[in-house]
DRENMAR-34039 format. One record per residue (C-alpha): x, y, z. Coordinates in pm, whole numbers, padded with zeros to 5 digits, always signed. Layout:
XYZ...
***
This chain:
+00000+00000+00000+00120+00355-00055+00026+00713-00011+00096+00949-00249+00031+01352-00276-00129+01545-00552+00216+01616-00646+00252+01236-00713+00508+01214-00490+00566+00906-00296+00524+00941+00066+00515+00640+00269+00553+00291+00207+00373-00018+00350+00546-00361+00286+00303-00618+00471+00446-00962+00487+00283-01187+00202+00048-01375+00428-00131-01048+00543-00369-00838+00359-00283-00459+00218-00593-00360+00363-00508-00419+00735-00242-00128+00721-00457+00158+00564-00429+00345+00938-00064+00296+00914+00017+00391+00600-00231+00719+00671-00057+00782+00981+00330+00743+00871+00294+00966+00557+00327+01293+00778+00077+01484+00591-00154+01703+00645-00358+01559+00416-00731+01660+00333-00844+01398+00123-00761+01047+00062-00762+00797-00214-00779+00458-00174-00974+00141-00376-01257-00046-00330-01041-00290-00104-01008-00040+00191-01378+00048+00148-01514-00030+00506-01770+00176+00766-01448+00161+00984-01164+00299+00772-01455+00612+00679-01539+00667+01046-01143+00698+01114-01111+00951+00836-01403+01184+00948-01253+01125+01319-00976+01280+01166-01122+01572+01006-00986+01397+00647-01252+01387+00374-01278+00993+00235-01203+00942-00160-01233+00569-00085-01432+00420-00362-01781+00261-00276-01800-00169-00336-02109-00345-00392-02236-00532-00155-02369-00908-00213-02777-00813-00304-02702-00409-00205-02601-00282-00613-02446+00112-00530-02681+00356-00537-02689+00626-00840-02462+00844-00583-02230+00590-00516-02169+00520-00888-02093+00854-00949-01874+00906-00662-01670+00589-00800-01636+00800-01130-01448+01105-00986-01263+00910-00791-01144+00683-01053-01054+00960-01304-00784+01081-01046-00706+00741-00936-00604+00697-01324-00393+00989-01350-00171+00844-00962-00147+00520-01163-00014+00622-01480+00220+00893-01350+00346+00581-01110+00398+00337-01409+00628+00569-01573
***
């Protein structure tokens, strides 16, 4: 897992060991980035009611993109929400494949 600023500048790195999941280090990686950040991005994987209650705790608005539920499809909202956040989740990507 990693952070990264609108500068797309790398800012902290996560390396779990390969038995654990990403997703059980989204505080950490939040935490140990050292920003002051206002918004962050993350994928459907670190889409929980927790992870979105730390956030607001935290005064940080949530860019975390909505998941499906099993028989709960995303609501109208949801699906646009997923949009933005995918159009600058696109741009992180591709300026960190090059």
């Amino acid at each position: 897992m990693f952070l990264i600023s609108m500068m797309v500048m790398l800012q902290a790195l996560i390396l779990p060991q390969a038995n654990q999941s990403e997703m059980n280090h989204f505080k950490t990686a939040v935490e140990s980035s050292h920003l002051s950040a206002k918004r962050v991005y993350a994928d459907k994987g670190s889409s929980d009611k927790e992870n979105r209650t730390w956030l607001r705790k935290k005064k940080i608005k949530s860019a975390i993109m909505h998941r499906a539920l099993r028989n709960k499809p995303l609501t109208e909202r949801q699906k646009l929400a997923n949009s933005l956040i995918s159009k600058n989740d696109f741009l992180l990507n591709d300026a960190l494949e090059h």
